[in-house]
mmCIF file of the C-alpha atoms, coordinates in Angstrom:
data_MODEL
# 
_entry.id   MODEL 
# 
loop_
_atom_site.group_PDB 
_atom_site.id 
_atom_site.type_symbol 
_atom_site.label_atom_id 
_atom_site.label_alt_id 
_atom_site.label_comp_id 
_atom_site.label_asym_id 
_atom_site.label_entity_id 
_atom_site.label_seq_id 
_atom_site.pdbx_PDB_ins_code 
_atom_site.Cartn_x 
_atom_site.Cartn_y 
_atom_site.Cartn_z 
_atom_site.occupancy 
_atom_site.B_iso_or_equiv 
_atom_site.pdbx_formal_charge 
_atom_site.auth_seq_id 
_atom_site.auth_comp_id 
_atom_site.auth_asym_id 
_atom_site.auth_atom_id 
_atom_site.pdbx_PDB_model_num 
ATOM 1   C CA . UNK A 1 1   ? 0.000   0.000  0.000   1.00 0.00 ? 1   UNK A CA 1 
ATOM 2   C CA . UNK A 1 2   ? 1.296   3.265  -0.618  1.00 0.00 ? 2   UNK A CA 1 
ATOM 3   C CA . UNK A 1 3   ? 2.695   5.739  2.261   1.00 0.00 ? 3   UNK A CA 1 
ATOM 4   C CA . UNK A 1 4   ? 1.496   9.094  2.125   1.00 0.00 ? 4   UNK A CA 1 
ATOM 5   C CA . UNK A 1 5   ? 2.244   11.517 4.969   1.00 0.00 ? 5   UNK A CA 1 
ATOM 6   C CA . UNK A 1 6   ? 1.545   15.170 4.896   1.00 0.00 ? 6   UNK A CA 1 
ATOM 7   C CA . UNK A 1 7   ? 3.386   18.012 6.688   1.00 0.00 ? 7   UNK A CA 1 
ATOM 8   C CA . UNK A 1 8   ? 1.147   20.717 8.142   1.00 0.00 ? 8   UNK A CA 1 
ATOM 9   C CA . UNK A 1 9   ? -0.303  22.668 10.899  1.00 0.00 ? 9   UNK A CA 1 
ATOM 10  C CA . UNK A 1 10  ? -3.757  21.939 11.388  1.00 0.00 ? 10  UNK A CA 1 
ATOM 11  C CA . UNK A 1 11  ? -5.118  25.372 11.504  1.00 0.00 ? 11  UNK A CA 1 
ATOM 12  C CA . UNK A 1 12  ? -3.356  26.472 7.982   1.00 0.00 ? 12  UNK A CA 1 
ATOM 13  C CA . UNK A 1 13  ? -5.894  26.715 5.180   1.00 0.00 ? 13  UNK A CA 1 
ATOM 14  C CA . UNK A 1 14  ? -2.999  25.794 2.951   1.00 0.00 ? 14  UNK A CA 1 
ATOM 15  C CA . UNK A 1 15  ? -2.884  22.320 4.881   1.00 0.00 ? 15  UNK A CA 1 
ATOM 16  C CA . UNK A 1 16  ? -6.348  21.666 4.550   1.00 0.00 ? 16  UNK A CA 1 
ATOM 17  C CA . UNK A 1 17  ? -6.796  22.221 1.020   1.00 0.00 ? 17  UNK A CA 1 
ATOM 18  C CA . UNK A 1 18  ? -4.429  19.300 0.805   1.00 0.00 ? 18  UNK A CA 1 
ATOM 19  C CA . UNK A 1 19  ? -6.511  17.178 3.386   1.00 0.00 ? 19  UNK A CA 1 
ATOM 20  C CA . UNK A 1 20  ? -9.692  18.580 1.585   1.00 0.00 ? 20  UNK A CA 1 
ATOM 21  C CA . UNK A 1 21  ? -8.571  16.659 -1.374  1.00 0.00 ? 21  UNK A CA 1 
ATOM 22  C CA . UNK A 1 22  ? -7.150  13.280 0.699   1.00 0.00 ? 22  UNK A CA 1 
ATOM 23  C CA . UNK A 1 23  ? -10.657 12.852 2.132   1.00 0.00 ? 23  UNK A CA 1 
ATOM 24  C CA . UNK A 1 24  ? -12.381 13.412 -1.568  1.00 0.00 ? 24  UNK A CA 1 
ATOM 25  C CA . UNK A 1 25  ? -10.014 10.595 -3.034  1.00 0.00 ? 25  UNK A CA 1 
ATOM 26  C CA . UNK A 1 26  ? -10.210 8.695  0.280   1.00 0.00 ? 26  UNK A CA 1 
ATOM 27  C CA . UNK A 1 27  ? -6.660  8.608  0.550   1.00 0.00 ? 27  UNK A CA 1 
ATOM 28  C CA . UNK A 1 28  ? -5.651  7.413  4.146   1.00 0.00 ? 28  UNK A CA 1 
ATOM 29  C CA . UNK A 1 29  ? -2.875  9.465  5.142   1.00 0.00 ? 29  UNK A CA 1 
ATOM 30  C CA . UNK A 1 30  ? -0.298  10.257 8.301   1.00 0.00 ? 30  UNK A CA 1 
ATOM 31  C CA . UNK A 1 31  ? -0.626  13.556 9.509   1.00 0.00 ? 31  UNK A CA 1 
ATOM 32  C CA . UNK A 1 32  ? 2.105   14.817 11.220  1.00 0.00 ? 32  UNK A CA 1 
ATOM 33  C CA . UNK A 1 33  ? 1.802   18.597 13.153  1.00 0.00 ? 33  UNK A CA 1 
ATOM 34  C CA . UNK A 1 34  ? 4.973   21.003 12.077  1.00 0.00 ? 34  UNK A CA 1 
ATOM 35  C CA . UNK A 1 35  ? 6.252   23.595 14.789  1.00 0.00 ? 35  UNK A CA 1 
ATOM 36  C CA . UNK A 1 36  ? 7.555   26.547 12.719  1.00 0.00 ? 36  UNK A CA 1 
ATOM 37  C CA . UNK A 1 37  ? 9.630   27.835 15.510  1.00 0.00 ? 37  UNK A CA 1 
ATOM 38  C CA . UNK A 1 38  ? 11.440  24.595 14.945  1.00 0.00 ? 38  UNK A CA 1 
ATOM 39  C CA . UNK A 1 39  ? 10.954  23.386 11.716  1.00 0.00 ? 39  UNK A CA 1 
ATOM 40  C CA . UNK A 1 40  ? 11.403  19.220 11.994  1.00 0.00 ? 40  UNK A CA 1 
ATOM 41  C CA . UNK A 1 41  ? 14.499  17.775 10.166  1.00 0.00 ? 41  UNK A CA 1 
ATOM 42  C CA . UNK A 1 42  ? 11.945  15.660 7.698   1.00 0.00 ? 42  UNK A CA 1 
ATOM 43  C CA . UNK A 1 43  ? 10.308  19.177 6.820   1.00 0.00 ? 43  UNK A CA 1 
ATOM 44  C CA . UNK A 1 44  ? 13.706  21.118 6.124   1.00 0.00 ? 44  UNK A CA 1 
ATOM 45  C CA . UNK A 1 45  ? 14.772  18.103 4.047   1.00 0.00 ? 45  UNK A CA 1 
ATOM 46  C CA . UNK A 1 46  ? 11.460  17.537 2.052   1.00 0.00 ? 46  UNK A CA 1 
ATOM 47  C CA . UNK A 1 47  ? 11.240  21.156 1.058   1.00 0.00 ? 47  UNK A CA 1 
ATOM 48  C CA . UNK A 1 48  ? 14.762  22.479 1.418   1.00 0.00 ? 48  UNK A CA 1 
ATOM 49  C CA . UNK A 1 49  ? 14.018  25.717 -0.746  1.00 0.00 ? 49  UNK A CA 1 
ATOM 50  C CA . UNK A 1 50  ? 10.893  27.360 0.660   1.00 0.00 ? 50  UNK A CA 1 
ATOM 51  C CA . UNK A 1 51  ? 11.178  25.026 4.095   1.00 0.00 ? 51  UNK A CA 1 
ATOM 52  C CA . UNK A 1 52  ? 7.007   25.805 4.387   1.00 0.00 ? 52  UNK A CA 1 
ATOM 53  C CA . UNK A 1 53  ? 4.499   23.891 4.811   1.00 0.00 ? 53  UNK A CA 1 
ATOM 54  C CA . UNK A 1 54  ? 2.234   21.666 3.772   1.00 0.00 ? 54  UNK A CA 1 
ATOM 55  C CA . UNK A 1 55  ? 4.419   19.207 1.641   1.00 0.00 ? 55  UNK A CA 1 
ATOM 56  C CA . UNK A 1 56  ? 2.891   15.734 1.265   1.00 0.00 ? 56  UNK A CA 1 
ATOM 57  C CA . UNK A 1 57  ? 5.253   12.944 1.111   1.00 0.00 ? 57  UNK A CA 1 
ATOM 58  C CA . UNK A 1 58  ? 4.190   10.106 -1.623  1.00 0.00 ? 58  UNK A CA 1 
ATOM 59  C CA . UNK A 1 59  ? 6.222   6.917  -0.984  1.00 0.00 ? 59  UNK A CA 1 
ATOM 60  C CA . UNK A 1 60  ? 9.018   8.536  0.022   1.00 0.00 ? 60  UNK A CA 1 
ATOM 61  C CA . UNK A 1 61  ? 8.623   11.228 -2.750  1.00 0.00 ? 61  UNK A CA 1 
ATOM 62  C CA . UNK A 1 62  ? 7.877   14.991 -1.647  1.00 0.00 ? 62  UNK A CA 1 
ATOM 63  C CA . UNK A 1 63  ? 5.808   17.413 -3.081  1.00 0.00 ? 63  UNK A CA 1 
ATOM 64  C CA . UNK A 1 64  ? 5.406   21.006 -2.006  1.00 0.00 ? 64  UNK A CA 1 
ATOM 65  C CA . UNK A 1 65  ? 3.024   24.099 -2.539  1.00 0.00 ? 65  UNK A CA 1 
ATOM 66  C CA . UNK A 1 66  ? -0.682  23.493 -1.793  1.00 0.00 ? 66  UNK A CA 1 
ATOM 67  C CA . UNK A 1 67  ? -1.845  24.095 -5.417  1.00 0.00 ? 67  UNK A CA 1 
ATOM 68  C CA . UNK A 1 68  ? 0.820   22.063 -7.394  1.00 0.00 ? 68  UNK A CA 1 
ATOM 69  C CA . UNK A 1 69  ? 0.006   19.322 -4.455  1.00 0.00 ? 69  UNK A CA 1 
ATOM 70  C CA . UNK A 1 70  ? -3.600  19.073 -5.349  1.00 0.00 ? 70  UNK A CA 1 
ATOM 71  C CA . UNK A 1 71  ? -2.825  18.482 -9.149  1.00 0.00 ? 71  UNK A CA 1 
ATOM 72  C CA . UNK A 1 72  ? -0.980  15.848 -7.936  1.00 0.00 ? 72  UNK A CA 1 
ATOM 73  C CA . UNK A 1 73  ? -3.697  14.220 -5.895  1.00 0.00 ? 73  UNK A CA 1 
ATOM 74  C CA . UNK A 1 74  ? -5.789  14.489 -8.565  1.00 0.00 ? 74  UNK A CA 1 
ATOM 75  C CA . UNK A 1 75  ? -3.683  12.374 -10.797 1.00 0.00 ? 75  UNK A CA 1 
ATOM 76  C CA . UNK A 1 76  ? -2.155  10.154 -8.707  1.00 0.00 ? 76  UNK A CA 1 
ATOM 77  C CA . UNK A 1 77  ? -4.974  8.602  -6.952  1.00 0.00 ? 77  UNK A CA 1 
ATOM 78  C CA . UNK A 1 78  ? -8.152  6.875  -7.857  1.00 0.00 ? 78  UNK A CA 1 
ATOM 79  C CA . UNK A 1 79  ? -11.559 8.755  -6.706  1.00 0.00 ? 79  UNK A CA 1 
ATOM 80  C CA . UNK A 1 80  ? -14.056 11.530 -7.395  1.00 0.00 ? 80  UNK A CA 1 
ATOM 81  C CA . UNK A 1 81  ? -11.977 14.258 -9.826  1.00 0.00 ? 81  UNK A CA 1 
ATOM 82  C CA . UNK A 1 82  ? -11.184 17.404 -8.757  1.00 0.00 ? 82  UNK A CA 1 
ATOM 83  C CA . UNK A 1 83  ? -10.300 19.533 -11.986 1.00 0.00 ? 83  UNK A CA 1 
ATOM 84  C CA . UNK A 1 84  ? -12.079 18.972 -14.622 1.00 0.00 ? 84  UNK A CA 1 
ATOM 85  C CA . UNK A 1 85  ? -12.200 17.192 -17.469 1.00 0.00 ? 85  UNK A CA 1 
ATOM 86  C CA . UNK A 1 86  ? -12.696 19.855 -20.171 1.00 0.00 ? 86  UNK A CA 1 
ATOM 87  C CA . UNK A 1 87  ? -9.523  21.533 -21.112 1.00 0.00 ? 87  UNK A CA 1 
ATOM 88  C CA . UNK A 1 88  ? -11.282 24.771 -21.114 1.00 0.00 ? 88  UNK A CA 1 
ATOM 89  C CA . UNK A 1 89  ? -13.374 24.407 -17.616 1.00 0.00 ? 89  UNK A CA 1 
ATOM 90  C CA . UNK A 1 90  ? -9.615  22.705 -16.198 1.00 0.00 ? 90  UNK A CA 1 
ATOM 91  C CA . UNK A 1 91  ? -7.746  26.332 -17.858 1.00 0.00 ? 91  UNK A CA 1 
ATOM 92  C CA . UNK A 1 92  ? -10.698 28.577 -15.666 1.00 0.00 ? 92  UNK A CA 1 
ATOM 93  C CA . UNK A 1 93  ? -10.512 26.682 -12.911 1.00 0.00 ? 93  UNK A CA 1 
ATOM 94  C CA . UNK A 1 94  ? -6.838  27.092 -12.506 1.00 0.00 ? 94  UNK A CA 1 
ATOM 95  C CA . UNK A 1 95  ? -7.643  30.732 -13.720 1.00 0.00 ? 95  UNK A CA 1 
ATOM 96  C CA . UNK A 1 96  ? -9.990  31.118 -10.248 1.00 0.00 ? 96  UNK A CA 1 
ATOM 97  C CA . UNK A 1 97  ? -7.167  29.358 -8.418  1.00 0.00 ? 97  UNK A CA 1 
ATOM 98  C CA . UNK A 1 98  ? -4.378  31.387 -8.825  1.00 0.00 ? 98  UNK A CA 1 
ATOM 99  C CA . UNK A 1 99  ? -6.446  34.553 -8.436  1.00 0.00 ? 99  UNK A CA 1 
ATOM 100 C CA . UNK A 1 100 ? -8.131  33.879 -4.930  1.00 0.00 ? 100 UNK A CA 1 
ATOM 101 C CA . UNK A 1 101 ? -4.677  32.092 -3.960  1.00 0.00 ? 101 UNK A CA 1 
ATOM 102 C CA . UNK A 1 102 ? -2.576  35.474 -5.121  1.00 0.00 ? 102 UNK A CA 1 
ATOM 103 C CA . UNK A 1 103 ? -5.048  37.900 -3.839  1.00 0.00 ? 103 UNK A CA 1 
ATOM 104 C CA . UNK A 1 104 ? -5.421  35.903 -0.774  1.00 0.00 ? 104 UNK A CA 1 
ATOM 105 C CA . UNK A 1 105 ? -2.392  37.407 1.220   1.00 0.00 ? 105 UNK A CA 1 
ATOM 106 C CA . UNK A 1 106 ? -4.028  40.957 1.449   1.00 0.00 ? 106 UNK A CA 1 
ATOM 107 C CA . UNK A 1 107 ? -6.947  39.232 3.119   1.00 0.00 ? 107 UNK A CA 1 
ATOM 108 C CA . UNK A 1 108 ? -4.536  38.040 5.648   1.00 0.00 ? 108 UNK A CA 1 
ATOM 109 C CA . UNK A 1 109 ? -2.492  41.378 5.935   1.00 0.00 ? 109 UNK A CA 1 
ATOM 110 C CA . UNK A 1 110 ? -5.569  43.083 6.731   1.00 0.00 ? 110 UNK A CA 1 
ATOM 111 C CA . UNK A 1 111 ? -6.077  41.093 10.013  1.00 0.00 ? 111 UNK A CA 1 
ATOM 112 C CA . UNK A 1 112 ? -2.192  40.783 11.186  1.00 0.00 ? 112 UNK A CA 1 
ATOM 113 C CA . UNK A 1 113 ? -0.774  44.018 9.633   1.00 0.00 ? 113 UNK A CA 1 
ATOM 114 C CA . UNK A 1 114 ? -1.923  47.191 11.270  1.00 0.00 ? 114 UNK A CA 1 
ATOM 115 C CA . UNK A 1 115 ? -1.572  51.032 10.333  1.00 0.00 ? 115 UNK A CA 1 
ATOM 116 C CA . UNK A 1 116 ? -0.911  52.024 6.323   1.00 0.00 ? 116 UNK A CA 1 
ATOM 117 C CA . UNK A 1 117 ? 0.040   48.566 5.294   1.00 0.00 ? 117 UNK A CA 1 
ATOM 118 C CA . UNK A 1 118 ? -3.561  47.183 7.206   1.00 0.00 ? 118 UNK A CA 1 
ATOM 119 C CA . UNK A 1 119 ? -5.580  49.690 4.803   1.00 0.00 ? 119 UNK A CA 1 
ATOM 120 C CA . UNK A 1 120 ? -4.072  49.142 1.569   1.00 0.00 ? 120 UNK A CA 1 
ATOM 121 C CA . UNK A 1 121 ? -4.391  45.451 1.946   1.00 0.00 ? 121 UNK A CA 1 
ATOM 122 C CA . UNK A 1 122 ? -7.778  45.831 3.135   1.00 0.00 ? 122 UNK A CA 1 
ATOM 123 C CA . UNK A 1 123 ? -8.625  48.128 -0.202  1.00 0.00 ? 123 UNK A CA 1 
ATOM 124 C CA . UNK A 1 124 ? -7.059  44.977 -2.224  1.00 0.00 ? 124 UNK A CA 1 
ATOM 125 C CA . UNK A 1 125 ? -9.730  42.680 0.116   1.00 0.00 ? 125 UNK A CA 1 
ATOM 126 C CA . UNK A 1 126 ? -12.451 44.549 -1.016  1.00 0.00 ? 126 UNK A CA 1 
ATOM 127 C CA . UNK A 1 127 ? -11.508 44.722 -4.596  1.00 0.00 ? 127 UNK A CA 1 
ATOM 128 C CA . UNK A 1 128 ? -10.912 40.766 -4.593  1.00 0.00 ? 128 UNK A CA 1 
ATOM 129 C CA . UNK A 1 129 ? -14.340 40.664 -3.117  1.00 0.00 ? 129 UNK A CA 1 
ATOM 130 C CA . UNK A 1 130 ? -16.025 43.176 -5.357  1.00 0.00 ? 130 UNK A CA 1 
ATOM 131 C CA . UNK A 1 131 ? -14.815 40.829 -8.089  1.00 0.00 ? 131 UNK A CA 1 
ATOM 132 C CA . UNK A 1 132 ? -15.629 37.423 -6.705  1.00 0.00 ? 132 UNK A CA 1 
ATOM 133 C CA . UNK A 1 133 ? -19.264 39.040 -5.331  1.00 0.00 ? 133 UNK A CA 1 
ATOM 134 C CA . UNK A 1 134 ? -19.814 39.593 -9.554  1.00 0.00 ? 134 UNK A CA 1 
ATOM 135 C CA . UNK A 1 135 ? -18.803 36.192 -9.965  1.00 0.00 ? 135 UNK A CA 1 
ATOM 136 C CA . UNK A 1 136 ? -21.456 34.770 -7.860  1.00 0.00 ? 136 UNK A CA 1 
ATOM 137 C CA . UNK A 1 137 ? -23.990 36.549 -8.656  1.00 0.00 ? 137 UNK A CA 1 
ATOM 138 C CA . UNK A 1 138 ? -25.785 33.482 -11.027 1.00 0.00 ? 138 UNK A CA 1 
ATOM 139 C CA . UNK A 1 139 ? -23.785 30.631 -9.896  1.00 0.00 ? 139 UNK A CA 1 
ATOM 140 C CA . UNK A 1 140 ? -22.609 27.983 -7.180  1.00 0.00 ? 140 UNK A CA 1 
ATOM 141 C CA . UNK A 1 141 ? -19.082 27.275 -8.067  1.00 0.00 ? 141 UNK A CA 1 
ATOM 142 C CA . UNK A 1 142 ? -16.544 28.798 -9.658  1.00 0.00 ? 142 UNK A CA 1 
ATOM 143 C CA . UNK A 1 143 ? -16.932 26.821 -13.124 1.00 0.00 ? 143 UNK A CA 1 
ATOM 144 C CA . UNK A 1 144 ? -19.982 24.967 -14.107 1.00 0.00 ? 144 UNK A CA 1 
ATOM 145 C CA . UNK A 1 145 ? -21.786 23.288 -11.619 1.00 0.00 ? 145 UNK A CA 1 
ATOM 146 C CA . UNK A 1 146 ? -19.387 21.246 -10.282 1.00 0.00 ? 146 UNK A CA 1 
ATOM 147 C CA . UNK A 1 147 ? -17.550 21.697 -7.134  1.00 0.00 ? 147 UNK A CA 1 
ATOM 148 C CA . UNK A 1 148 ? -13.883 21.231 -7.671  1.00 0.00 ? 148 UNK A CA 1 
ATOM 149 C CA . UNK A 1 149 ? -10.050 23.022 -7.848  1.00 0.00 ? 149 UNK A CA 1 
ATOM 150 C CA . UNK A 1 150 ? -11.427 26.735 -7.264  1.00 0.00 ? 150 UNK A CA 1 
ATOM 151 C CA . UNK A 1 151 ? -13.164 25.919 -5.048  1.00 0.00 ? 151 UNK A CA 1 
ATOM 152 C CA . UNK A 1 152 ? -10.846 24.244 -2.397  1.00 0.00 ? 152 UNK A CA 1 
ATOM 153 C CA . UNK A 1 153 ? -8.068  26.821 -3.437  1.00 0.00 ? 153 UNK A CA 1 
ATOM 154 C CA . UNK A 1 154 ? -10.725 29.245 -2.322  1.00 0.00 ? 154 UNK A CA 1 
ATOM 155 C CA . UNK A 1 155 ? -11.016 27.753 1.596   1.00 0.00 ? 155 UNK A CA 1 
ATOM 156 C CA . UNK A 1 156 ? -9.603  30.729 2.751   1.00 0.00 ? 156 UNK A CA 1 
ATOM 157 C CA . UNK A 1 157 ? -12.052 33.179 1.119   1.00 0.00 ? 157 UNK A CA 1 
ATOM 158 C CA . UNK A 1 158 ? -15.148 30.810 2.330   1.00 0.00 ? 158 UNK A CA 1 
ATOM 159 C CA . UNK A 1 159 ? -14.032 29.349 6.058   1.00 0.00 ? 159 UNK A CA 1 
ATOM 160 C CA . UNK A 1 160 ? -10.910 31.469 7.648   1.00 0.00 ? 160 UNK A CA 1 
ATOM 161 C CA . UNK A 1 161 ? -12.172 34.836 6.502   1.00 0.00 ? 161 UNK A CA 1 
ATOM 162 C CA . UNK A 1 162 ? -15.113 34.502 8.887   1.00 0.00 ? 162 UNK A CA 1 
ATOM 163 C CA . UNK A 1 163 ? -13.188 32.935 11.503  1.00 0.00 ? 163 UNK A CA 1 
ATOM 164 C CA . UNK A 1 164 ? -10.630 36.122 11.694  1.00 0.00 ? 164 UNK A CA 1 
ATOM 165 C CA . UNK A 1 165 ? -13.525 38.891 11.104  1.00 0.00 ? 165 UNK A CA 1 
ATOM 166 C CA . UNK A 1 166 ? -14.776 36.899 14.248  1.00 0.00 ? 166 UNK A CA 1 
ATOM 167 C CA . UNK A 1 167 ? -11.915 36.984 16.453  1.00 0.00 ? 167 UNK A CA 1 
ATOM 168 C CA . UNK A 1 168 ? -10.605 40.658 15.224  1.00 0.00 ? 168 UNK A CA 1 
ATOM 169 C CA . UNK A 1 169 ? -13.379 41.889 15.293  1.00 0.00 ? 169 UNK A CA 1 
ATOM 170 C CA . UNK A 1 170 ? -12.785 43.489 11.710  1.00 0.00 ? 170 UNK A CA 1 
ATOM 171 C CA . UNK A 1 171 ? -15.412 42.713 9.165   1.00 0.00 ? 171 UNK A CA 1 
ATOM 172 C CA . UNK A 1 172 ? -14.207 42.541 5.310   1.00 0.00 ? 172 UNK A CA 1 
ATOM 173 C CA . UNK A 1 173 ? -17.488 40.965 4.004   1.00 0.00 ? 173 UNK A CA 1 
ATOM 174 C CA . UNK A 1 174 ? -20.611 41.843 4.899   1.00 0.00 ? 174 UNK A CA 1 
ATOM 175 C CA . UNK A 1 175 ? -23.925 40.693 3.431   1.00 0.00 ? 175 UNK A CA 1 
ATOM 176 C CA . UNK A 1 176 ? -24.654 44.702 2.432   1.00 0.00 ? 176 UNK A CA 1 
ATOM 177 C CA . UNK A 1 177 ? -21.676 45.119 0.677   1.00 0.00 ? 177 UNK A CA 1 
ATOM 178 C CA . UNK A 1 178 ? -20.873 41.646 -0.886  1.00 0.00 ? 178 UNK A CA 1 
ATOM 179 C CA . UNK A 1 179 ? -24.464 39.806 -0.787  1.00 0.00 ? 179 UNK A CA 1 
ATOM 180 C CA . UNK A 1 180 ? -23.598 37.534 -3.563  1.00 0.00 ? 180 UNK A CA 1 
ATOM 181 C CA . UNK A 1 181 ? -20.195 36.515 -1.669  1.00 0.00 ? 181 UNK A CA 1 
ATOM 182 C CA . UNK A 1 182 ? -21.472 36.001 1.439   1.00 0.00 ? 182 UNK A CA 1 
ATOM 183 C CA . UNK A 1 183 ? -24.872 33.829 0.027   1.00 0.00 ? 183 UNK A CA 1 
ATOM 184 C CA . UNK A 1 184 ? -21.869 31.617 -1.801  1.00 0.00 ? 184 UNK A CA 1 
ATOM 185 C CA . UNK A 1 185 ? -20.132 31.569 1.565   1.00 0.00 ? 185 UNK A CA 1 
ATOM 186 C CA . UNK A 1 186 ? -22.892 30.645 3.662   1.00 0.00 ? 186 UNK A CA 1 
ATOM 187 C CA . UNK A 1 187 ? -23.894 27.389 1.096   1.00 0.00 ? 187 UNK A CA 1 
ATOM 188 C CA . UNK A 1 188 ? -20.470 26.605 0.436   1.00 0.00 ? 188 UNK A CA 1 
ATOM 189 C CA . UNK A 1 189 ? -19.398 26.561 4.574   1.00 0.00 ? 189 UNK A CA 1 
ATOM 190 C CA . UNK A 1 190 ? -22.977 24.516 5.312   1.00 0.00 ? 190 UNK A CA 1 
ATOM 191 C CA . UNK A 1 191 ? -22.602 22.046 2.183   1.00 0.00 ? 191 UNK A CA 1 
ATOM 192 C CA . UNK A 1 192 ? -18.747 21.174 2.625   1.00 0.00 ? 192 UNK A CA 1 
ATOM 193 C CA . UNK A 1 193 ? -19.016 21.497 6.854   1.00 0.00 ? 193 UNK A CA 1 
ATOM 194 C CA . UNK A 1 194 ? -17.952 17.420 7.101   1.00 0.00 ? 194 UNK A CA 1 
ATOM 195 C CA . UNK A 1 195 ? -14.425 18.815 5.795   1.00 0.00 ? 195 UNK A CA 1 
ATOM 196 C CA . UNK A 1 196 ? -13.862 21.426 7.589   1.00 0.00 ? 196 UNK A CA 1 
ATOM 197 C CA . UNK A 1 197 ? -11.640 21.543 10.686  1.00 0.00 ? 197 UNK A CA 1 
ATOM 198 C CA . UNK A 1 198 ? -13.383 22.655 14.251  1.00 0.00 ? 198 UNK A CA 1 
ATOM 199 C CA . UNK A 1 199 ? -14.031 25.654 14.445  1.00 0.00 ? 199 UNK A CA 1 
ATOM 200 C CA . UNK A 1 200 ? -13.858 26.131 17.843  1.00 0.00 ? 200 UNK A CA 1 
ATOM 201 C CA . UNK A 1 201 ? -10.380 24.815 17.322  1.00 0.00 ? 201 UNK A CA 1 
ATOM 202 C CA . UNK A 1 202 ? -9.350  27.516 14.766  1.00 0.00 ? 202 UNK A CA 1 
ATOM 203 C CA . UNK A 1 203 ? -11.186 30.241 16.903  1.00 0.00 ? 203 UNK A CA 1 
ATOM 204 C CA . UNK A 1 204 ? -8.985  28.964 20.050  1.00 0.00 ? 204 UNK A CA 1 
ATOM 205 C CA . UNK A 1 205 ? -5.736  29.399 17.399  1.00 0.00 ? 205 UNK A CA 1 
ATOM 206 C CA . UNK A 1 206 ? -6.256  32.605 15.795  1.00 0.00 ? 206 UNK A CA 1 
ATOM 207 C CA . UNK A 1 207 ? -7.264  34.748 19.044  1.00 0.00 ? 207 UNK A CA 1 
ATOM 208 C CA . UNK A 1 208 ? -3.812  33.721 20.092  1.00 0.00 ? 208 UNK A CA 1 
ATOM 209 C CA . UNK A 1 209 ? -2.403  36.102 16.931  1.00 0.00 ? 209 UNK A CA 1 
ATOM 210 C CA . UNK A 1 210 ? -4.884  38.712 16.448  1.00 0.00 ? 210 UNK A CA 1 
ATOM 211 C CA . UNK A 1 211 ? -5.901  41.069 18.680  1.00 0.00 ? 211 UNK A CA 1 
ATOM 212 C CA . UNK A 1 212 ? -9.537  42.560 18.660  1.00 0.00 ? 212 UNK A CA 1 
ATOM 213 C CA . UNK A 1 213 ? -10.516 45.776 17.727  1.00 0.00 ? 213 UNK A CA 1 
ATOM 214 C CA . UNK A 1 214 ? -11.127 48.004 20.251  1.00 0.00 ? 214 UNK A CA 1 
ATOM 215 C CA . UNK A 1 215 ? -15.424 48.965 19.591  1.00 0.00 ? 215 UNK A CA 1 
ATOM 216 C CA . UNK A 1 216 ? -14.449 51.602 22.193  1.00 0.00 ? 216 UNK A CA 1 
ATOM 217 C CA . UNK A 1 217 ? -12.082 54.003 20.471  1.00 0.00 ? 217 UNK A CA 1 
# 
């Protein structure tokens, strides 16, 4: 039987694309928890240029980056497909992928960065949303009517950007400025719920980073 092991912290959204995509395939896999204040030996040697997480480890063989891993899943294991199988639908997909995975970091900045660099990455947020609210506004996924690539690359959008508007305090999305986005949100986080890590658990993690805003100043 083949090993597969996958380095990752539980709470990254980068990690759990990659289990996202394990469970679809029903791949049984080793999970094994990464410190990044001290990296593990098998880590630094499985991905010796970027030394980041998640790399998933395919008898013996590593692979690293969340979106190149989940093009491998997809063609190295038996099970429900995940891109595609129209050339044009698989060249959108990866399209949607790449943009929500690019833009994706000002989301992030605009939670853990604060002062000048906080607003301009949350005016890049709300232009990411702007677009992906227009995109919504007549469909479920992000290409046909399929769930698939997009869609997991766009876990971060859909789960954690709820999870640190809770805990900060700081709300990016709401349902008068982006109703399309949030409806999409609301059906993807209730129809895809049995993949999703706790949420208590990722409340518990990310209140240990962020600090709330203060309603009183």
């Amino acid at each position: 039987m083949a090993e597969v092991k996958l380095l990752g912290l539980s709470y990254s959204p980068f990690s759990h694309r990659v289990e996202w995509a394990l469970k679809i395939k029903g791949v049984k896999y080793e999970f094994i928890e990464e410190d990044l204040q001290n990296k593990s030996s098998l880590l630094l040697q499985s991905n010796p240029i970027h030394k980041k997480i998640p790399v998933l480890i395919h008898n013996g063989k590593p692979i690293c980056e969340s979106m190149v891993i989940l093009e491998y899943i997809d063609e190295a294991f038996e099970g429900p497909s995940i891109l595609h199988k129209d050339p044009y639908d698989r060249a959108l997909a990866r399209f949607w992928a790449k943009y929500v995975d690019d833009k994706g970091s000002a989301v992030w900045k605009s939670f853990f960065f604060k002062g000048e660099e906080q607003e301009k990455a949350k005016e890049e947020a709300y232009e990411m949303l702007k677009i992906l609210d227009n995109e919504f506004k007549d469909k479920k996924y992000f290409v046909g009517d399929k769930f698939g690539f997009a869609d997991i690359a766009a876990n971060g959008a859909a789960l954690y950007l709820g999870i640190l508007e809770e805990v900060s305090g700081i709300v990016l999305a709401s349902s008068e400025k982006f109703p399309n986005f949030c409806a999409w949100r609301d059906e993807y986080c209730i129809q895809n719920k049995e993949y999703f890590p706790s949420r208590d658990e990722l409340l518990i993690r990310y209140r240990a980073y962020i600090q709330p805003v203060d309603a009183s100043k």
